[in-house]
C-alpha positions in Angstrom: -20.0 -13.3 3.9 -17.8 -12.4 1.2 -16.2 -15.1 -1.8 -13.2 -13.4 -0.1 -13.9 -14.3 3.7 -14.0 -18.3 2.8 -11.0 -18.0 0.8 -7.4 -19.4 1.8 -4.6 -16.4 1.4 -3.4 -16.0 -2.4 0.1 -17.4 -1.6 1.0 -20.2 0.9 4.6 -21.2 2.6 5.3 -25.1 1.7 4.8 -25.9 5.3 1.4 -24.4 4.6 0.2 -26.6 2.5 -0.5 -26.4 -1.9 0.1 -22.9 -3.1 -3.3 -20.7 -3.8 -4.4 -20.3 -7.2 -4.6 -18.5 -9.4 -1.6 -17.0 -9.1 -1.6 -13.0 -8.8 -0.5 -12.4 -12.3 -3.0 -10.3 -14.1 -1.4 -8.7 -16.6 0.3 -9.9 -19.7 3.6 -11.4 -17.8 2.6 -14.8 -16.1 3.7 -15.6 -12.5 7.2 -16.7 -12.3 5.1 -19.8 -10.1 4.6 -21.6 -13.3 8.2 -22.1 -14.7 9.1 -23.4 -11.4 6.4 -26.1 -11.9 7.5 -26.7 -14.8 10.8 -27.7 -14.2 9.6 -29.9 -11.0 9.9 -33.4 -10.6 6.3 -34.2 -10.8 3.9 -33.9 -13.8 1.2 -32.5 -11.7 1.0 -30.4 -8.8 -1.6 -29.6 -6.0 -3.0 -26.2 -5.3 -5.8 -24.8 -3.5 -8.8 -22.7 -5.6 -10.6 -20.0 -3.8 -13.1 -22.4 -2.5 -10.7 -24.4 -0.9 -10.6 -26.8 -3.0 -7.6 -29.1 -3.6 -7.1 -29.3 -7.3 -4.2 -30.8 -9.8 -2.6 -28.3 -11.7 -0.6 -28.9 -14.9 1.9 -26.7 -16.5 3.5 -28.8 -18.8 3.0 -28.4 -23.0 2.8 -31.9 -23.8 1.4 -33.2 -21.3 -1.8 -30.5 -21.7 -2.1 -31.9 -24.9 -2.3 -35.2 -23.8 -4.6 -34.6 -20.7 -7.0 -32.3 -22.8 -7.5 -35.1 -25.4 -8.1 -38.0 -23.1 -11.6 -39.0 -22.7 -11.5 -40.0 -19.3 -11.4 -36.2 -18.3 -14.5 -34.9 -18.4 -15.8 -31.0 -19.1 -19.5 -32.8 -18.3 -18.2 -33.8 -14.7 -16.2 -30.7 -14.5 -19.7 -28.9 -14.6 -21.7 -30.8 -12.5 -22.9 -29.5 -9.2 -20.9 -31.3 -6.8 -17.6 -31.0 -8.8 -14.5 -29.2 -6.9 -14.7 -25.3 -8.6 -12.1 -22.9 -9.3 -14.8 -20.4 -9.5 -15.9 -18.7 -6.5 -19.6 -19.8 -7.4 -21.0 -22.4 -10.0 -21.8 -20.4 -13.4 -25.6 -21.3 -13.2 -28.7 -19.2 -13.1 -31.7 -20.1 -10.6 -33.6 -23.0 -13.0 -31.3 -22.8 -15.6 -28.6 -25.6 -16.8 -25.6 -23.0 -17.2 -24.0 -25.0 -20.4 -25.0 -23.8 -23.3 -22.9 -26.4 -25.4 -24.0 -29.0 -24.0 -27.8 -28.0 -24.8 -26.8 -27.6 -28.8 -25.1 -30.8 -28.3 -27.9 -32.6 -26.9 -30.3 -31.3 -29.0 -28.8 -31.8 -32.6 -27.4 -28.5 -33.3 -24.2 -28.2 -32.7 -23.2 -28.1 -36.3 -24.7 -24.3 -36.1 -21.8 -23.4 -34.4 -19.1 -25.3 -37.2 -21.4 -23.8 -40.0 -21.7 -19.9 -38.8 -18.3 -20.0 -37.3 -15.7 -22.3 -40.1 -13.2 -20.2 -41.7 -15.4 -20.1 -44.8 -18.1 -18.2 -42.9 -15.9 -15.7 -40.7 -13.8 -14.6 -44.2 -17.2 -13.3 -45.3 -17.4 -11.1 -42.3 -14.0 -9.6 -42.5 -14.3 -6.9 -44.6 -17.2 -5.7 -42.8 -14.7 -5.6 -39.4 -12.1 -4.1 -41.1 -14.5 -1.3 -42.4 -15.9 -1.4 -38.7 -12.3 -0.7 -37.5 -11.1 1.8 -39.9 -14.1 3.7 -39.1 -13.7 3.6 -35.0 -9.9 4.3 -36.1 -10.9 7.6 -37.9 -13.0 8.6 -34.9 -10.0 8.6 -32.5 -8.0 10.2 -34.7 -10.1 12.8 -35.4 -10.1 13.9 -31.9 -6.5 13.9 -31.6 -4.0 12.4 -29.1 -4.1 11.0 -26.7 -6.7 7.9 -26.9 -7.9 5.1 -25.3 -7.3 1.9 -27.3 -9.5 0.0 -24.7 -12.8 2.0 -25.0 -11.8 3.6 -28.6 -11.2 0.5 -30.3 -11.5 -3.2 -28.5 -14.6 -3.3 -26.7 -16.7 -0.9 -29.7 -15.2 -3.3 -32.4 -15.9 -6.9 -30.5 -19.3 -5.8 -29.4 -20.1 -5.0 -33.4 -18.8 -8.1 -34.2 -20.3 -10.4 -31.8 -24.0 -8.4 -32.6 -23.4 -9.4 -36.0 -22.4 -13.3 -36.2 -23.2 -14.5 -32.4 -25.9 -12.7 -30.7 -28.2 -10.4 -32.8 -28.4 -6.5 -33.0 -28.8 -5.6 -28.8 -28.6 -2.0 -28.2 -25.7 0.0 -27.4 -27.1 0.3 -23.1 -27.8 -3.5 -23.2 -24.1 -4.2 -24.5 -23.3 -1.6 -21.1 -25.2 -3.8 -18.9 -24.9 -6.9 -19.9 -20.6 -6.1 -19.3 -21.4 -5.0 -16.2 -23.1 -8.2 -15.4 -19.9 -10.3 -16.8 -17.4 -7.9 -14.9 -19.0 -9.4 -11.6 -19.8 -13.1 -12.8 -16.1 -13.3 -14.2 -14.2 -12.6 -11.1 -12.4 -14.5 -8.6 -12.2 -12.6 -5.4 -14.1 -9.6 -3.6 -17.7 -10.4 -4.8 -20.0 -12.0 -2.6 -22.2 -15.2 -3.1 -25.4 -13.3 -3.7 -24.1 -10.5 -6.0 -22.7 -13.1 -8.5 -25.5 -15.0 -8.4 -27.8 -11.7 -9.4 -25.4 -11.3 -12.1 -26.3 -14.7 -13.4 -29.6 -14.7 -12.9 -30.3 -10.9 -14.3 -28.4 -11.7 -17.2 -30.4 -15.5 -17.8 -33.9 -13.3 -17.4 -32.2 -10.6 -19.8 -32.0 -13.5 -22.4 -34.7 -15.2 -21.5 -36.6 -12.0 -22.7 -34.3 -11.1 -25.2 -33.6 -13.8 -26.9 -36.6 -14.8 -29.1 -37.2 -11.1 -30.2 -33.1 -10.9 -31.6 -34.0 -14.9 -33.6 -36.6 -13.1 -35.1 -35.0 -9.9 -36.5 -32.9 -9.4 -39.6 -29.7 -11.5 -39.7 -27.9 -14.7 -39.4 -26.1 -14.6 -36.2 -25.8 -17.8 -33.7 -28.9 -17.0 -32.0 -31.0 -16.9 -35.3 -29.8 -19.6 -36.8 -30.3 -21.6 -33.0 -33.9 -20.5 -33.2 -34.7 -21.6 -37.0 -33.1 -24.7 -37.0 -34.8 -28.0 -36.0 -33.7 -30.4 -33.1 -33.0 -33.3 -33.5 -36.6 -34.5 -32.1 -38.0 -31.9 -34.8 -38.9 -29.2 -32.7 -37.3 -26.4 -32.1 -35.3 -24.7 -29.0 -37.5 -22.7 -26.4 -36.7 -19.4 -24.9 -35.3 -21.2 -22.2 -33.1 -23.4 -24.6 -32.0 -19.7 -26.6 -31.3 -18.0 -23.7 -28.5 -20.9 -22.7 -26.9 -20.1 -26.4 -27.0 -16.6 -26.0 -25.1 -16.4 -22.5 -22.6 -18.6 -24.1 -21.6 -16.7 -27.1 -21.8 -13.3 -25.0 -19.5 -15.1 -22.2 -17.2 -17.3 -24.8 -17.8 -15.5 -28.0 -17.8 -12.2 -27.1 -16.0 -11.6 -23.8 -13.2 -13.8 -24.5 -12.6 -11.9 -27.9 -12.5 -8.5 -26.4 -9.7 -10.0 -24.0 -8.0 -11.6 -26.9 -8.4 -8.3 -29.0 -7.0 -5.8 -26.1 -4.2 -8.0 -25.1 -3.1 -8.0 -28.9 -3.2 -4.3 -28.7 -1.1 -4.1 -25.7 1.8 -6.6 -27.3 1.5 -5.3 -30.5 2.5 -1.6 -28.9 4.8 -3.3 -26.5 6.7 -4.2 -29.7 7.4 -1.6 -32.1 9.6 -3.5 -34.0 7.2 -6.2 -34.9 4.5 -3.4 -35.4 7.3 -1.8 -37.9 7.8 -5.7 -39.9 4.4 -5.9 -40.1 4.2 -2.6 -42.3 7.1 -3.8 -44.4 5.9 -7.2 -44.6 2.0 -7.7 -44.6 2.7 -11.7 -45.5 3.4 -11.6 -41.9 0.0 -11.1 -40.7 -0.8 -14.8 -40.0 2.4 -15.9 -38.7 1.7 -12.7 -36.0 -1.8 -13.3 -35.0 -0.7 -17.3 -34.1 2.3 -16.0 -31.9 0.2 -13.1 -30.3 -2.3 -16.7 -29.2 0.6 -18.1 -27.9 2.8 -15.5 -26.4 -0.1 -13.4 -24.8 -1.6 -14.9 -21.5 -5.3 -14.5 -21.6 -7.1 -16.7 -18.9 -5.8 -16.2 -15.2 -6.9 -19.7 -14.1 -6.9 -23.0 -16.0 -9.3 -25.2 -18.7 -11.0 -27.5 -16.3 -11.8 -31.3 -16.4 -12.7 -34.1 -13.9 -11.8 -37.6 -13.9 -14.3 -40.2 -14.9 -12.1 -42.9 -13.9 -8.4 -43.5 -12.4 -5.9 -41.6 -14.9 -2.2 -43.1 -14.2 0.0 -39.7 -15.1 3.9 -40.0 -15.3 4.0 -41.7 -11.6 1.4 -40.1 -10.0 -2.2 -40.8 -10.5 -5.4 -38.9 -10.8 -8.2 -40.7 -9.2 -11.7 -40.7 -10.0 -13.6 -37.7 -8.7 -10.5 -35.2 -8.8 -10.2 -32.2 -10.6 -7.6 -31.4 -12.9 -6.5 -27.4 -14.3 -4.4 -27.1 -17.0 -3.0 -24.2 -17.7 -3.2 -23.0 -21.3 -0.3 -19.8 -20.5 1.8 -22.1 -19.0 2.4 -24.8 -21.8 2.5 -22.3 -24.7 5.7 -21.1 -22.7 7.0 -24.2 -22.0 10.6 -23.8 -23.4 10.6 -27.6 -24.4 7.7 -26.7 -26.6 9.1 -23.2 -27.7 12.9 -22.3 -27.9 12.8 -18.9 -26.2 9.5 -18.8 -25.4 9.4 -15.5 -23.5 10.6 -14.1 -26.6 7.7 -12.3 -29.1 8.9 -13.4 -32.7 6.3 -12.5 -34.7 8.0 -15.4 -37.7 7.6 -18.2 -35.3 4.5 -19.2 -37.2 5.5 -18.0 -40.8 5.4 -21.1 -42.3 1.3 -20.9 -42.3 0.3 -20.0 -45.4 -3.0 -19.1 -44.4 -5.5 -16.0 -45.7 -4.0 -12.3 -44.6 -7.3 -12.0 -42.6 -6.0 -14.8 -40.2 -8.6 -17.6 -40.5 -6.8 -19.9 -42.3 -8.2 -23.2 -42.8 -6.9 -26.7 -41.7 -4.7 -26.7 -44.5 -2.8 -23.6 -43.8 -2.2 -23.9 -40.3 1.3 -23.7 -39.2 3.7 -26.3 -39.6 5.2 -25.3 -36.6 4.5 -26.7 -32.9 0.6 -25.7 -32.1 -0.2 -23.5 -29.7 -2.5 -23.7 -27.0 -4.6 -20.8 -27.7 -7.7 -22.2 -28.1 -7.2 -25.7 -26.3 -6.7 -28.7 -28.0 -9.0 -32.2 -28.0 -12.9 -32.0 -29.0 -13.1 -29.0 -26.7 -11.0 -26.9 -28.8 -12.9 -23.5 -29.4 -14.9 -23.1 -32.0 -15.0 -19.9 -31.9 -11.3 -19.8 -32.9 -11.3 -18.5 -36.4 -13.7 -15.5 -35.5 -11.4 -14.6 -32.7 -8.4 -14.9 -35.3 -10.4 -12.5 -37.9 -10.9 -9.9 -34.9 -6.8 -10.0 -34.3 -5.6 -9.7 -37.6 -7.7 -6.9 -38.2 -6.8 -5.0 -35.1 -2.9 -5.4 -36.3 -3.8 -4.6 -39.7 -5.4 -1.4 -38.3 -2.6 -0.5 -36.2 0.0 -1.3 -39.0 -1.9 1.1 -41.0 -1.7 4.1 -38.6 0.9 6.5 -38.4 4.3 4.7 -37.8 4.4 7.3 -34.7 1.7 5.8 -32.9 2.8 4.2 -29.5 1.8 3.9 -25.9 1.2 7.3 -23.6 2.6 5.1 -21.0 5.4 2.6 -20.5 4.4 -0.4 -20.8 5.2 -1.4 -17.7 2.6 1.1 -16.1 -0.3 -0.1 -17.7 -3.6 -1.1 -15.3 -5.0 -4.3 -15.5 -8.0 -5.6 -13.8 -7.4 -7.8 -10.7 -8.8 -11.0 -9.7 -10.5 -11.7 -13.7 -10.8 -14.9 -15.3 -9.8 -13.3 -18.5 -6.9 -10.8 -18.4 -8.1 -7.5 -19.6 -6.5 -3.6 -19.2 -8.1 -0.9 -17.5 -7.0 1.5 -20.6 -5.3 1.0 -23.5 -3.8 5.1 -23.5 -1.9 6.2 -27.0 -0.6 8.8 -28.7 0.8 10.0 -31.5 
């Protein structure tokens, strides 16, 4: 039986019951579903994953910032076995734990992650990427119009980068395979049971393998640094241990990156005015990257918590057990957060006066209303300046082309992948 045979339709009447979810948006304009939430009377509302599960959804800015920061929603429930899903199939390999995070937690090491990731440590890799870029750049161009952003640029440049400060130097045809894995582990719809749970397990064994022969090569990437360090009972992690870290930086390091990147490719040529203020005025760069986080929808379902105890919320409460989604898109277009927040205005963020490369410190963020880009609460990625690195370069690159270099396509017409956790398109075509 397929995920989709034991799924409700994706939409549902009111008489019907909660509405499916997620939504069918999967490109880079989110379902009209979630301004009507929005503006409804309740804080919260019920809809139905593909398991069937009845879940809470919320839509709201401030109240995402207020859920995602209160302790008595839990990421560690969310993940246990018998938790409600809004995943087809638990994200766990056969004998494995499936949370890398929590295993660097547990075992005294998650200060690798704030050490080989703080804005001090990602600056040192940005000229590096913007070499990498310049260089992939050069290739397209030297074949001429028209090209394909997508395999030509996003997925070469964030599988450099993640080889180089997340998961060690894997091979060109292991970087091919192990996206192949993800493109059937990261879907919601038209895989069945067994085939995701290969992909999970092939890619676990690929690591469990793999893993202690990239900690003990040349570098200082998350996974070597994972492997040399002690624990906190002065040992050190085990294949099995490594192979958890190194399916979470491919999965949250490196997949979300190459949707973050290819997105910002697509609204960057979907605006060539802001493309055109960015060559005038490079002291716009940070200001962009922060509203490409909040403007461009990258996840298709929601950051998921369950309730450790009874949460009262706004007249309506969350009880113990229940599941909560909250929908990241959603609040950073909440127009009682954002005035106009459909509108891409690349100087909603200028008041950060943070480094050109984009991974400005805590000091420089913007003054301005956060965004919801990375999350918010002691969840809130970690990964977040290395994804803003990645950005600013690719707008620096494209501000550096040829002010005549614009989509083969209307934007409109572009092909996105359906059914994805993170939204990604099927080709990025230019020309110029």
């Amino acid at each position: 039986m397929t995920t989709t045979d034991a799924h409700p339709p994706t939409s549902r009447t009111a008489a019907e019951g909660p509405p499916a979810f997620p939504f069918d948006d999967w490109g880079q304009r989110i379902s009209p579903a979630y301004a009507r939430l929005r503006e409804a009377p309740a804080p919260a509302c019920r809809v139905v994953t593909v398991t069937g599960d009845q879940v809470w959804l919320v839509t709201r800015y401030g109240l995402a910032r207020r859920l995602l920061a209160d302790p008595r929603l839990s990421l560690t429930a969310a993940l246990e076995a018998d938790a409600p899903r809004q995943e087809p199939l638990r994200p766990r390999a056969t004998g494995a734990r499936g949370d890398g995070m929590a295993t660097l937690q547990e075992r005294g090491l998650r200060g690798i992650l704030a050490d080989a990731l703080s804005p001090r440590a990602i600056r040192a890799h940005h000229a590096w990427t913007r070499l990498r870029a310049r260089a992939l750049f050069d290739e397209l161009s030297e074949q001429g119009p028209p090209a394909d952003l997508q395999q030509g640029l996003a997925r070469p440049l964030t599988f450099a980068v993640a080889r180089r400060v997340l998961l060690g130097e894997l091979t060109e045809d292991e970087g091919q395979v192990l996206n192949a894995w993800c493109d059937t582990v990261l879907v919601w719809r038209d895989r069945t049971r067994d085939e995701i749970q290969a992909a999970l397990d092939a890619m676990y064994g690929f690591f469990l393998r793999r893993a202690p022969e990239l900690a003990a090569a040349p570098g200082s990437d998350v996974v070597k640094r994972a492997a040399a360090a002690c624990t906190r009972d002065g040992g050190r992690l085990g294949a099995d241990g490594l192979a958890e870290v190194a399916n979470l930086m491919l999965i949250a390091g490196y997949r979300t990156a190459a949707s973050f990147v290819a997105n910002a490719l697509v609204m960057m040529l979907s605006h060539p005015t802001a493309l055109a203020a960015l060559r005038d005025r490079p002291a716009l760069l940070p200001s962009m990257v922060e509203e490409v986080l909040r403007h461009t929808p990258m996840s298709t379902g929601g950051v998921k918590r369950v309730a450790t105890d009874d949460v009262p919320l706004d007249g309506l409460t969350i009880k113990a057990g229940e599941c909560v989604l909250v929908s990241l898109e959603s609040g950073n277009h909440d127009p009682h957060a954002y005035p106009e927040p459909d509108r891409f205005a690349p100087d909603r963020f200028a008041a950060d006066r943070g480094p050109v490369d984009g991974t400005s410190s805590e000091a420089g963020r913007p003054r301005s209303r956060p965004h919801l880009g990375f999350g918010h609460g002691k969840h809130h990625c970690p990964g977040n300046a290395l994804a803003r690195m990645q950005i600013a370069v690719v707008l620096q690159t494209l501000a550096d082309h040829t002010p005549a270099l614009r989509l083969a396509v209307p934007a409109g017409e572009l092909r996105w992948r359906p059914d994805v956790a993170f939204r990604i398109p099927e080709t990025i075509p230019v020309t110029w």
